[in-house]
RODO-2510 file (C-alpha; in nm, 4 decimals, decimal comma):
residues 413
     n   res          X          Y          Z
     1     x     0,0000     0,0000     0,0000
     2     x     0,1646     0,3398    -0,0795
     3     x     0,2599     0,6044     0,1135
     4     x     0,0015     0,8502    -0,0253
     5     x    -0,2746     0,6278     0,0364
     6     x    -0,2113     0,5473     0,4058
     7     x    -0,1801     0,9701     0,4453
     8     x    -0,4926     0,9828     0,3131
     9     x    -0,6941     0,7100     0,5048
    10     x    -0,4851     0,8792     0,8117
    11     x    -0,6858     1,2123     0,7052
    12     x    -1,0512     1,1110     0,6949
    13     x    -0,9665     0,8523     1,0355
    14     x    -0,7820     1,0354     1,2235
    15     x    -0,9147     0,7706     1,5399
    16     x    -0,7112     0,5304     1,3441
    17     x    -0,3184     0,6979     1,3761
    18     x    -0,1130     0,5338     1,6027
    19     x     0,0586     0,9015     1,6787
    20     x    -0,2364     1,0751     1,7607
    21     x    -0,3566     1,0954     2,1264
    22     x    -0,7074     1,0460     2,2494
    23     x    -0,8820     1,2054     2,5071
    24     x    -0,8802     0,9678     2,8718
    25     x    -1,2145     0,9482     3,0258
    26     x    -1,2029     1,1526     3,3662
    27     x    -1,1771     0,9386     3,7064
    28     x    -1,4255     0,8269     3,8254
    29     x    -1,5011     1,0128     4,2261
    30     x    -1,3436     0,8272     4,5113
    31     x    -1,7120     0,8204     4,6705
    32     x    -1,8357     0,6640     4,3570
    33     x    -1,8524     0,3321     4,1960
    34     x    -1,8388     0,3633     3,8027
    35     x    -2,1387     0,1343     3,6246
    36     x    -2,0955     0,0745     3,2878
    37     x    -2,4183     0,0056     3,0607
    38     x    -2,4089    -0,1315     2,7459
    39     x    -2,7334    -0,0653     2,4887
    40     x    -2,7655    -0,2289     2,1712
    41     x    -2,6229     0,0403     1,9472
    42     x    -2,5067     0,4244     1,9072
    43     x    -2,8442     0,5491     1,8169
    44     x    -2,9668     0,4163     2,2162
    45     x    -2,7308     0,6319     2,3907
    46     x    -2,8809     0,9027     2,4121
    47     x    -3,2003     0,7231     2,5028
    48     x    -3,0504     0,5011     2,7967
    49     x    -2,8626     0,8398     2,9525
    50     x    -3,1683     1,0271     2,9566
    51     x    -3,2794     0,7871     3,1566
    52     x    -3,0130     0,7224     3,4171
    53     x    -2,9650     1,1055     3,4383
    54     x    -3,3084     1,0633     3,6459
    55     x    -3,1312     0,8588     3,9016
    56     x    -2,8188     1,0629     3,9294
    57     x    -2,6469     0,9801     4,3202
    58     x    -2,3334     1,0776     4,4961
    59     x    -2,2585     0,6562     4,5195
    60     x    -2,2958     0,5318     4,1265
    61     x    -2,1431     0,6973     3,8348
    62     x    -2,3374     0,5668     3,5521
    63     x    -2,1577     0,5371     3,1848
    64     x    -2,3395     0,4559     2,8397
    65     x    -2,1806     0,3019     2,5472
    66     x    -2,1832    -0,0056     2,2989
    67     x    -2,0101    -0,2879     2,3997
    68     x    -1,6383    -0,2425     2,4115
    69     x    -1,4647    -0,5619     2,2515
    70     x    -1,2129    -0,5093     1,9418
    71     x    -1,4975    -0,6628     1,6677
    72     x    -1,7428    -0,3854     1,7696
    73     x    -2,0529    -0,5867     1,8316
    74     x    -2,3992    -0,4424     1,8583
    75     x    -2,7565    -0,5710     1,8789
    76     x    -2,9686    -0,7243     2,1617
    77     x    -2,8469    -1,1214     2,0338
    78     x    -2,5093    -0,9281     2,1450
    79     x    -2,5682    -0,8285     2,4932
    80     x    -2,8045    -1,1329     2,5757
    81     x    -2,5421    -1,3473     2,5537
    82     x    -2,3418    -1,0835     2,8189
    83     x    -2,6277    -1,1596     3,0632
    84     x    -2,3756    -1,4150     3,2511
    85     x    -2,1224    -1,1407     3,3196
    86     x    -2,3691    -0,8845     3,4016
    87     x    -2,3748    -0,7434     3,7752
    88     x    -2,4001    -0,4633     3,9663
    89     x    -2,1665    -0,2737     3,7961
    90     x    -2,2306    -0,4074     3,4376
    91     x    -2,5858    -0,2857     3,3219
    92     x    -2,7342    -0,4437     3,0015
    93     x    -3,0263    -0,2445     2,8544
    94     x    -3,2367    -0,3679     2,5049
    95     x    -3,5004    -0,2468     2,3300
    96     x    -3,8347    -0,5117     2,4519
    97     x    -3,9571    -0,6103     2,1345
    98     x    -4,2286    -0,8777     2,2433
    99     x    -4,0162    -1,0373     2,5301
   100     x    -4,2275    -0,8366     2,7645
   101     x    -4,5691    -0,9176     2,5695
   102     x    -4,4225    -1,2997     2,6100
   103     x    -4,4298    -1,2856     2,9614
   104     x    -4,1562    -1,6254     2,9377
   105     x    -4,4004    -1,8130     2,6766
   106     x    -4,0772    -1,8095     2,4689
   107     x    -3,6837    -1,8901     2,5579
   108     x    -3,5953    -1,5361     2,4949
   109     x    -3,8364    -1,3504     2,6787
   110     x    -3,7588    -1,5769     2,9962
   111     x    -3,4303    -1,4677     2,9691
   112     x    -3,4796    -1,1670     2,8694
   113     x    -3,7671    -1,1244     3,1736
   114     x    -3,5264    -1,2932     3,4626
   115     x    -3,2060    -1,1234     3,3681
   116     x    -3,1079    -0,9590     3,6827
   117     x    -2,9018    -0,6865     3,5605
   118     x    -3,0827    -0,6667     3,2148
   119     x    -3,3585    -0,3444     3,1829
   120     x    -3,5895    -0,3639     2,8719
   121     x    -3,8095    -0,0757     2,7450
   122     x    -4,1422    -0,2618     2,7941
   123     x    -4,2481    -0,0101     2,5043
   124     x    -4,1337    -0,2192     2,1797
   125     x    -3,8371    -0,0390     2,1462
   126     x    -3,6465     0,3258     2,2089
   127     x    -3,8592     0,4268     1,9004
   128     x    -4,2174     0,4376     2,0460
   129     x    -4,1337     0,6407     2,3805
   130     x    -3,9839     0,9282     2,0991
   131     x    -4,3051     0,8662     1,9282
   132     x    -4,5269     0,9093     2,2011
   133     x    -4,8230     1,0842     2,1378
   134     x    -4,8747     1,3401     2,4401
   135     x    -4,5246     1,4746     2,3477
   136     x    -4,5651     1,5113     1,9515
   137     x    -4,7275     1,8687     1,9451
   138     x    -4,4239     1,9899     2,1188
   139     x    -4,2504     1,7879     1,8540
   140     x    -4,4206     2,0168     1,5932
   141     x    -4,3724     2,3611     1,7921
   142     x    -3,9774     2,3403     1,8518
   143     x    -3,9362     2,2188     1,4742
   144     x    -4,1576     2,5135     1,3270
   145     x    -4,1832     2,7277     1,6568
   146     x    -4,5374     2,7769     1,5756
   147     x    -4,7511     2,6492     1,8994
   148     x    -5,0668     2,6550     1,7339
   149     x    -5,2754     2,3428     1,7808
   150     x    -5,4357     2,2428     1,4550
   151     x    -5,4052     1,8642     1,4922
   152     x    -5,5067     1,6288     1,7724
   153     x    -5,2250     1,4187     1,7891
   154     x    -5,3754     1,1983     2,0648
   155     x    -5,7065     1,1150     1,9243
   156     x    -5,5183     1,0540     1,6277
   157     x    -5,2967     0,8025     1,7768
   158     x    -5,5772     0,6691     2,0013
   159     x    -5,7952     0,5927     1,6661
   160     x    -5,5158     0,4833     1,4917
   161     x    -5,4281     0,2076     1,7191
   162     x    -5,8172     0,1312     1,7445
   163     x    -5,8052     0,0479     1,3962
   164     x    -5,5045    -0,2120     1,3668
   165     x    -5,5164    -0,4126     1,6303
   166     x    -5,6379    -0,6648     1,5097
   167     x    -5,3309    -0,6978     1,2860
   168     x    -5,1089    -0,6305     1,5691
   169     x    -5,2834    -0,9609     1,7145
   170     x    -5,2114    -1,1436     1,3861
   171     x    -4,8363    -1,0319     1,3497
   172     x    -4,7883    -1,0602     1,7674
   173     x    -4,9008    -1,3984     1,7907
   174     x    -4,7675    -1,5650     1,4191
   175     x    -4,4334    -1,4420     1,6598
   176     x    -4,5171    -1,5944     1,9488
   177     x    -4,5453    -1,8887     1,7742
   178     x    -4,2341    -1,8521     1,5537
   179     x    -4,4439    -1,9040     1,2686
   180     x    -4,4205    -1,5114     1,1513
   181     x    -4,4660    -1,6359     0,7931
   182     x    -4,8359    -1,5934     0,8564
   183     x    -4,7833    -1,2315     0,8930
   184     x    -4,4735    -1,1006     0,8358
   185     x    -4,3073    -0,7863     0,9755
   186     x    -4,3266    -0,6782     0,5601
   187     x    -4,6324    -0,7549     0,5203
   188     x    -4,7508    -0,5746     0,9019
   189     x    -4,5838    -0,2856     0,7929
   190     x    -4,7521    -0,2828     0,4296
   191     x    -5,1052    -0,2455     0,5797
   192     x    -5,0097    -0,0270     0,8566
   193     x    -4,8412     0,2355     0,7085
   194     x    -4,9457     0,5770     0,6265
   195     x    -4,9040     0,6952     0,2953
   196     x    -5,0884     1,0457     0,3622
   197     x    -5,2554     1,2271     0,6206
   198     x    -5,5258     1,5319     0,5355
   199     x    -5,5332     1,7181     0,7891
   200     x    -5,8881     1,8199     0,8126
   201     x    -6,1373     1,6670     1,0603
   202     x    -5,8206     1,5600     1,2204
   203     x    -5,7264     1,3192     0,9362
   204     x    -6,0502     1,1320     0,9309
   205     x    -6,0328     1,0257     0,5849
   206     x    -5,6993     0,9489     0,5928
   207     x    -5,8460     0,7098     0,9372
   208     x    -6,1008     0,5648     0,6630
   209     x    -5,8610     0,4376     0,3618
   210     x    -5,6317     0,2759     0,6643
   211     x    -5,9464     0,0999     0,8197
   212     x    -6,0274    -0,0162     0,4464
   213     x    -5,6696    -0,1319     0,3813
   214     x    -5,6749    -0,3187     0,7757
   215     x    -6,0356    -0,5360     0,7375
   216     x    -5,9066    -0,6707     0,3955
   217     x    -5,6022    -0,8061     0,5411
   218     x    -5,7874    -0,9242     0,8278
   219     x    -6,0516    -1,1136     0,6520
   220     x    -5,8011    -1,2903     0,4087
   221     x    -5,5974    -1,4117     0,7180
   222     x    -5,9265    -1,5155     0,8704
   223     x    -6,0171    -1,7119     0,5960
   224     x    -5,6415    -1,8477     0,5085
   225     x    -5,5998    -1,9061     0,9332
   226     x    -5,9522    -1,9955     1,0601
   227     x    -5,7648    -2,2464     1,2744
   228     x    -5,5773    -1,9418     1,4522
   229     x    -5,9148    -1,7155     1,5391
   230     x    -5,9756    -1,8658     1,8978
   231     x    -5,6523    -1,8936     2,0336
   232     x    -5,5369    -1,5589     1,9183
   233     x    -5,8514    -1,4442     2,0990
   234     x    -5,6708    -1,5884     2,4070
   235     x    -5,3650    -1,4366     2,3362
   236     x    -5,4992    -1,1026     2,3033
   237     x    -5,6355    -1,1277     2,6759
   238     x    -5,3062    -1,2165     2,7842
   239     x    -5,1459    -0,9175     2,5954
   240     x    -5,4573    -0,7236     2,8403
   241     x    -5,3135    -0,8407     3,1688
   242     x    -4,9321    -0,6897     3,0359
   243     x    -5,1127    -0,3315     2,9553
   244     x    -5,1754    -0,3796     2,5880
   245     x    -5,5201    -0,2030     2,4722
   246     x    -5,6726    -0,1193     2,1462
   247     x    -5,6218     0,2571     2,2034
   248     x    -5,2641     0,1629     2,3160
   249     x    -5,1992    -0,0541     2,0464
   250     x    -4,8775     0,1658     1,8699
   251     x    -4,6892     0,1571     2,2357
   252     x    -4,6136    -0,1934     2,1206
   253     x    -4,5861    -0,2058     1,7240
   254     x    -4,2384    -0,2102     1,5849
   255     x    -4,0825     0,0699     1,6228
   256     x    -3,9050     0,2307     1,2736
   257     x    -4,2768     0,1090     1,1417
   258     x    -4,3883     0,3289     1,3676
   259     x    -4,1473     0,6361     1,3397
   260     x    -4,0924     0,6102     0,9725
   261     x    -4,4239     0,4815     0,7817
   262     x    -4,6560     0,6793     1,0797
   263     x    -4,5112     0,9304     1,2724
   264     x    -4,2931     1,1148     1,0329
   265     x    -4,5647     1,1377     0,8362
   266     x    -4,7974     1,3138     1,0428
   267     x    -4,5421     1,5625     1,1666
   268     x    -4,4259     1,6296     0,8169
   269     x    -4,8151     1,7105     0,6993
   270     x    -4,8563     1,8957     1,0427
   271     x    -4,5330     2,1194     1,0568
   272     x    -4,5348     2,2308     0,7026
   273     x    -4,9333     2,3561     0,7923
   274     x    -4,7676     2,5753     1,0414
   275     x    -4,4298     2,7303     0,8817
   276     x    -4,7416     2,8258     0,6526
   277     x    -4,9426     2,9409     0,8837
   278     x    -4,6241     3,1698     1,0291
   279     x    -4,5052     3,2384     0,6614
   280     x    -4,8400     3,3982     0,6151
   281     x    -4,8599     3,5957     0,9285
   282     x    -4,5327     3,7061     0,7757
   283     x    -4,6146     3,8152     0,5084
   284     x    -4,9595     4,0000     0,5990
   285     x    -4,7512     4,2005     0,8579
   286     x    -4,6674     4,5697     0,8049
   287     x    -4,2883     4,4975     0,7335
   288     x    -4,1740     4,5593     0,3743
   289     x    -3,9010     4,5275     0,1434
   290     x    -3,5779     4,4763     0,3508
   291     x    -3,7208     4,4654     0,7101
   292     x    -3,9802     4,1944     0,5581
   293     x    -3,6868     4,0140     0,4282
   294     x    -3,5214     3,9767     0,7341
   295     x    -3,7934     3,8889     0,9191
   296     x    -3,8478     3,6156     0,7240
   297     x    -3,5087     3,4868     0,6915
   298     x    -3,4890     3,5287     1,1108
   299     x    -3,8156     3,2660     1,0884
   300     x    -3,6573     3,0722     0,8426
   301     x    -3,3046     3,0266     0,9792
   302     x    -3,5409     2,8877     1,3274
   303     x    -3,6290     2,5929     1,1815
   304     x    -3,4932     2,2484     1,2668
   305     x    -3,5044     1,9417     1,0943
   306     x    -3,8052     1,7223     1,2294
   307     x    -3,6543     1,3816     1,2259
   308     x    -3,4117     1,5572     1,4656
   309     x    -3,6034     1,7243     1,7021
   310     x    -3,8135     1,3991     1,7322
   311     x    -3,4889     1,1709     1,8524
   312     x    -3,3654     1,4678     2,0843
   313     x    -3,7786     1,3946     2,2188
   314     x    -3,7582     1,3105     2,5986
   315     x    -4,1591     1,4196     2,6678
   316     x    -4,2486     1,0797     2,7525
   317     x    -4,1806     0,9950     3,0924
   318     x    -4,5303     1,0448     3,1965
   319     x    -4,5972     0,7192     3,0311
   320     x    -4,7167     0,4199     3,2431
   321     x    -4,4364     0,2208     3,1014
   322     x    -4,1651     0,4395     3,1262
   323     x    -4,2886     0,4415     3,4780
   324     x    -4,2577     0,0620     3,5234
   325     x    -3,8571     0,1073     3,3801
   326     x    -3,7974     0,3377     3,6080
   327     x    -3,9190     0,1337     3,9168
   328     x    -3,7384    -0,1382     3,7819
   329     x    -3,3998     0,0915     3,8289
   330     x    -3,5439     0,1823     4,1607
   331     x    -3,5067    -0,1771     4,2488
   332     x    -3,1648    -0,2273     4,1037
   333     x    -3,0617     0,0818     4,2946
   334     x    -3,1975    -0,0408     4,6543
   335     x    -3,0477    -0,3399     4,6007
   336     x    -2,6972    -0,1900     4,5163
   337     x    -2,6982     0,1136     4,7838
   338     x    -2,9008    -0,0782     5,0550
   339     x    -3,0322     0,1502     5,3401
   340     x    -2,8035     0,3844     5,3311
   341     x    -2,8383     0,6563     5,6085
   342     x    -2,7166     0,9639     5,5951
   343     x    -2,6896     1,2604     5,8584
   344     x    -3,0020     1,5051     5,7920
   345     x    -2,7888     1,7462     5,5979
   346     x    -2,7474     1,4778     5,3706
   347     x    -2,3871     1,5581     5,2987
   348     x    -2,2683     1,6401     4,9408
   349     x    -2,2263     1,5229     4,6116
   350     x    -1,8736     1,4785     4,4627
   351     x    -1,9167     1,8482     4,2784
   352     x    -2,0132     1,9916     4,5892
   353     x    -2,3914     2,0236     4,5507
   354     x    -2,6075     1,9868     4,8914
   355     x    -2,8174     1,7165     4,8808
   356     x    -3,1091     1,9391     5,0246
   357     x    -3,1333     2,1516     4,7652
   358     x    -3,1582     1,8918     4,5349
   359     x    -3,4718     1,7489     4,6919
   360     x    -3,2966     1,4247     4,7959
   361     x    -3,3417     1,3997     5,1953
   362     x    -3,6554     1,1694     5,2846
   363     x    -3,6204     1,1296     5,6865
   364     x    -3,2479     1,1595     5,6946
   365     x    -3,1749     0,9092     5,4526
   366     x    -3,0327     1,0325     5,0880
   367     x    -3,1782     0,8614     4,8173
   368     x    -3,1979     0,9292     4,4268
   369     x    -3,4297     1,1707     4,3638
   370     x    -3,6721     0,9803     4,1397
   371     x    -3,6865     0,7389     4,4494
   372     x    -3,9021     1,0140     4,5988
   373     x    -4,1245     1,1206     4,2759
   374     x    -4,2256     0,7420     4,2090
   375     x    -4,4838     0,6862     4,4566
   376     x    -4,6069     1,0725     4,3777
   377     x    -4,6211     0,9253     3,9661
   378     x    -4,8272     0,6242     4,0440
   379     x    -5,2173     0,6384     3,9086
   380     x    -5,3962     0,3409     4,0057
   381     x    -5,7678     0,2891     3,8276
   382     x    -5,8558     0,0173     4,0523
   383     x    -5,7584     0,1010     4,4190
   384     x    -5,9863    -0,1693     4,5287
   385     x    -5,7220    -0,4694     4,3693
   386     x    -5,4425    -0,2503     4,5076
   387     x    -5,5889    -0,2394     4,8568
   388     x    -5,6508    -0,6124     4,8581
   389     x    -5,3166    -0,6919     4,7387
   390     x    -5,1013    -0,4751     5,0322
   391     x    -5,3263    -0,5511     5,2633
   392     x    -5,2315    -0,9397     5,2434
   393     x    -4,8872    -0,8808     5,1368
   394     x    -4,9052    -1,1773     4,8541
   395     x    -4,6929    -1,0327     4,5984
   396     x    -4,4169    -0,7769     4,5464
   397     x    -4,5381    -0,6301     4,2610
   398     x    -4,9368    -0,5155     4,2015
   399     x    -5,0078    -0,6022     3,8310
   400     x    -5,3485    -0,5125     3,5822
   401     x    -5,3526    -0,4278     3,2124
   402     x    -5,4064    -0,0124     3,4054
   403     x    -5,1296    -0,0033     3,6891
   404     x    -4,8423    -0,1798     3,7819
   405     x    -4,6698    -0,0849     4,1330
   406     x    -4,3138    -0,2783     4,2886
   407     x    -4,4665    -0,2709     4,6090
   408     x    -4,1133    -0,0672     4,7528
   409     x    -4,3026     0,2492     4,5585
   410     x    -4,5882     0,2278     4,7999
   411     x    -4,5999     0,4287     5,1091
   412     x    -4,8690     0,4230     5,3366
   413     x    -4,8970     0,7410     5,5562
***
C-alpha cells in the first residue's frame, strides 16, 4: 500500500493513527462506583442516559456506550449473551420487542424477563417512547416554533391504534409462535403504514382508507388461518393483563414502522401547515421590502429538521411504562446502595452540591431523587385490587392491564 494512500486514510480517520492521542475518560469520584451500561447500538445512547440522568447519586457513576470488545458488536443477540457477566456494575439495557408481551411463553423472553441486571423498554423499542403521542405537538412547535394546535395528535394516535389491532394480534401472535410467515413484519408494515394524512377533521379520511386497507387483510388471514381465530382471541387477553389495549396498540408495534411509515408522516403534513401558517402571518404584517426580508429569513433560519427534534424527544416519561422502567432501576438501585443513612444534611455530592437543595433527603436518609417522585407518579384505576393486594402482602409487585406498582413504591402514611 503506498505512502500517499495510508496519508490519506490517516486524514478522513484520524481515530485510526497510532501518533495521535485520544482524550482519557475523567476518574471516576473516590465516593463513587463507576457502572458501565451497554445498549444495543449508538443510536440508544442518548435514550438510555436520559434515563439514568433521572437517578443521578453521589454513590454510582453511571456510563453509556456499545459494547467495548475489538470486533465492535452491537444488537440485543449481542448483549443477551453478556447476561452471565452482568452485575451490579455491568448494566445491560435492550429495546423489549415482544419479550415483555411474552411474559416467558418463549426462551428469549424468559431470559430476557429474569435477567437480573438486564432493563428492557417494555415499550417495543427506544422508538415508540420518541413517538409518544402526548409529546408530539411539542414535537411540531420546537421544529416550526409555531404552537398553534391544529391537529389532535392523541385522538389521532388513540384511533389509529383502534383500527389495527387486530393486525397487531395477527403479526404478535404468528411471533409468538415462531411461525411469523403468517404475517410477516413486511407484510404488518404494508397495511399499517401511512401513505398520507389530510389534515382536516383531524385526518378522518386518511383514518377511513387505513381501516379499508386493515379489514381486507384481516378477513383474508381469517379465511387463510380460521384455525388461529380462537386462540389468538386468548392471546390477546393475555397481551390485556401486560397493559396492551386497542387505544394503546402503537406503544407496542415495531418501532421504525412506527417512526418512519406513521409518525414522520404526520409531523411532516402537520409542521409544514404551520411554517405556513407563520409564513403567512409574515407576510400579511406591516414589514416591507428589507425589514420583511429579514424577518423572514430570522423565521426561516429557526427551523430544525423534524426527524431531529423527534430523537432529541424526551416528553415521555409520563408514560405508564416508562414508569414501570424506572421502578425497575429503583429496584436495582436499593439493592446496590441498601439503606443507606445519611446525617439530615445529607452531605454532598462529589461536585459539591447539597443534597437538600436537590430534593434528595426523605427522613435523613439520601436517596436518588426519582426514588421520591415514584410513589407521587403512580395512578392506580382500581384502588380496590391494590388495597386487597397490600393488605395481604401476597406479591411484590401489584399487576393489571391499568397499573403496575413494585410494592417498595408504595408508602402508606
Amino acid at each position: 500500500m503506498s505512502r500517499k494512500f495510508v496519508d490519506k486514510l490517516g486524514r478522513l480517520n484520524p481515530f485510526g493513527s497510532r501518533c495521535k492521542e485520544l482524550p482519557k475518560a475523567l476518574p471516576v469520584h473516590s465516593s463513587q462506583r463507576l457502572v458501565r451500561v451497554f445498549v444495543e447500538g449508538y443510536e440508544d445512547v442518548a435514550f438510555w442516559r436520559g434515563v439514568f440522568d433521572r437517578f443521578t447519586n453521589p454513590y454510582l457513576r453511571f456510563e453509556i456506550s456499545v459494547p467495548s470488545r475489538e470486533d465492535l458488536p452491537k444488537g440485543k443477540k449481542v448483549l443477551m449473551g453478556m447476561i452471565p457477566r452482568s452485575s451490579d456494575e455491568l448494566i445491560l439495557c435492550v429495546d423489549s420487542d415482544f419479550d415483555f408481551l411474552f411474559a416467558d411463553r418463549t426462551e428469549q423472553s424468559r431470559e430476557v424477563n429474569n435477567a437480573r441486571y438486564m432493563f428492557h423498554t417494555y415499550a417495543y423499542a427506544t422508538e415508540n417512547y420518541l413517538c409518544y403521542a402526548p409529546s408530539l405537538h411539542n414535537v411540531c412547535v420546537r421544529a416550526t416554533k409555531n404552537d398553534t394546535r391544529i391537529f389532535d395528535f392523541e385522538r389521532f394516535m388513540a384511533d389509529y391504534s383502534r383500527i389495527i389491532y387486530p393486525l397487531f394480534l395477527w403479526y404478535a401472535y404468528s411471533a409468538q409462535q415462531e411461525s411469523e410467515h403468517i404475517f410477516t413484519l413486511a407484510d404488518f408494515r404494508a397495511s399499517v403504514r401511512l401513505n398520507f394524512l389530510e389534515i382536516e377533521h383531524n385526518g378522518l379520511r386518511t383514518l377511513a382508507w387505513l381501516r379499508r386497507n386493515v379489514a381486507r387483510r384481516d378477513q383474508a388471514l381469517r379465511e387463510r388461518h380460521a384455525e388461529m381465530i380462537e386462540p389468538k382471541r386468548a392471546f390477546a387477553e393475555k397481551l390485556f393483563r401486560r397493559g396492551v389495549t386497542p387505544e394503546n396498540t402503537y406503544l407496542f408495534m415495531h418501532g421504525h414502522t412506527l417512526m418512519d411509515n406513521v409518525v414522520i408522516v404526520l409531523l411532516n403534513t402537520v409542521c409544514e401547515k404551520l411554517r405556513e401558517l407563520s409564513i403567512a402571518k409574515i407576510t400579511a404584517s406591516s414589514k416591507k421590502g428589507v425589514a420583511l426580508k429579514n424577518e423572514m429569513s430570522n423565521y426561516t433560519n429557526s427551523l430544525r429538521s423534524i426527524r431531529d427534534v423527534l430523537l432529541d424527544n424526551e416528553n415521555y416519561t409520563d408514560c405508564f411504562l416508562f414508569r414501570r422502567l424506572q421502578c425497575d432501576i429503583e429496584r436495582y438501585l436499593l439493592s446496590v446502595l441498601g439503606e443507606k443513612r445519611m446525617p439530615l444534611t445529607c452531605g454532598s455530592f462529589p461536585d459539591g452540591r447539597d443534597g437538600r437543595a436537590e430534593g434528595l433527603c426523605s427522613g435523613g436518609r439520601l436517596l436518588p431523587a426519582a426514588f421520591a417522585a415514584a410513589a407521587r407518579q403512580v395512578v392506580v384505576h382500581e384502588p380496590r385490587g391494590l388495597q386487597e393486594g397490600v393488605a395481604d402482602r401476597r406479591s411484590e409487585e401489584f399487576e393489571s392491564s391499568l397499573f403496575h406498582v413494585p410494592a417498595h413504591c408504595v408508602r402508606f402514611g
